[in-house]
C-alpha angles and dihedrals in degrees: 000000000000094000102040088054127087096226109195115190119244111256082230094060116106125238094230096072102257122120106011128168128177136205139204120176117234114189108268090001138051130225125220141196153157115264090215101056102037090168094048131094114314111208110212116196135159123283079232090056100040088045086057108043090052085058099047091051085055084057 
């Protein structure tokens, strides 16, 4: 799935190579990893959730 998918960089993330996450939209979901593994684990959850959870870690 890695190479099918378009990954942007988060704005948040630093230059230096710290705390990197990707994302690739997937229709109705949304796939995340860590820059600085690209062959590693991706995590897919719903635009909703993600949505939410980014609101709820404003909070």
């Amino acid at each position: 799935m890695n190479r099918e998918l378009t990954w942007r960089k988060s704005s948040r993330s630093g230059s230096d190579g710290g705390n990197c996450v990707e994302l690739a939209g997937l229709n109705d979901d949304v796939a995340i990893r860590d820059s600085k593994d690209p062959h590693g684990p991706i995590l897919v959850v719903s635009r909703a959730g993600l949505r939410d959870a980014i609101r709820a870690a404003e909070e």
